[in-house]
C-alpha positions in Angstrom: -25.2 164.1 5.9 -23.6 162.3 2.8 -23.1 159.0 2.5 -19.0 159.8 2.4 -19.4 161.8 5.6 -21.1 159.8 7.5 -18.6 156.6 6.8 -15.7 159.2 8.0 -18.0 160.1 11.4 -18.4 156.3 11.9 -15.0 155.4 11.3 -13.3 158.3 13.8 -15.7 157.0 16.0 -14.8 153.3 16.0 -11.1 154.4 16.0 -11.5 156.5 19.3 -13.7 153.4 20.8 -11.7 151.2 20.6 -8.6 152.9 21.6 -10.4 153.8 24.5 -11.4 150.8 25.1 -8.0 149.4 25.3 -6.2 152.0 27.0 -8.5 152.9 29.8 -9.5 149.4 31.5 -4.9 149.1 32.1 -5.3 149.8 35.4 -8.1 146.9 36.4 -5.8 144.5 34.8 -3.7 144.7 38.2 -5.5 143.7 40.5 -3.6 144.6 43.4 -4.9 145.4 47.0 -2.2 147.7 47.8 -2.9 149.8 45.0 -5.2 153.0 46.5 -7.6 155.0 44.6 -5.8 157.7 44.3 -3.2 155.7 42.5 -5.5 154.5 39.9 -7.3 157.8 39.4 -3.9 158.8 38.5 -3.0 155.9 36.4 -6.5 156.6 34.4 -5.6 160.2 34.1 -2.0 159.6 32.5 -3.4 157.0 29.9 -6.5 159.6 28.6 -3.8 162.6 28.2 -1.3 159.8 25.9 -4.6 158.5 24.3 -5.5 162.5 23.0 -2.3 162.1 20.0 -3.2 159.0 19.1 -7.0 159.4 18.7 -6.1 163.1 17.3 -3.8 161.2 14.5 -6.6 158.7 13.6 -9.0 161.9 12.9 -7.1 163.5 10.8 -5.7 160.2 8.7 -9.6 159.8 8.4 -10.3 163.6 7.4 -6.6 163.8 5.1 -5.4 160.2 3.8 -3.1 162.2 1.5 -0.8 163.0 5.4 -0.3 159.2 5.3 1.1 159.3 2.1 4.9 159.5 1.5 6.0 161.5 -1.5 
């Protein structure tokens, strides 16, 4: 793998990390007994599906900085 590659793999990978990161660990924040589990399995379900644009976007600004770019 070239050197310019590999900075690209490692750099959609610390992108996606730390957006998921982030995002995923919402729902622990409130701590609330009255909250079931099937509540937060829902809550952690909604926040991966809004993650999938964002972490998409950050892929392809890393694979085509040009898209970035206004003309």
């Amino acid at each position: 793998m070239s050197p310019k590659t590999k900075r690209k793999v490692e750099t959609i990978c610390l992108l996606s990390g730390i957006w998921f990161i982030v995002a995923l660990p919402l729902p622990w924040i409130i701590n609330d007994p009255d909250v079931s589990q099937q509540q937060l399995t829902v809550i952690i379900q909604m926040v991966a599906l809004i993650s999938i644009p964002f972490v998409a976007l950050a892929v392809a600004w890393t694979l085509k900085p040009e898209l970035t770019h206004n003309s």
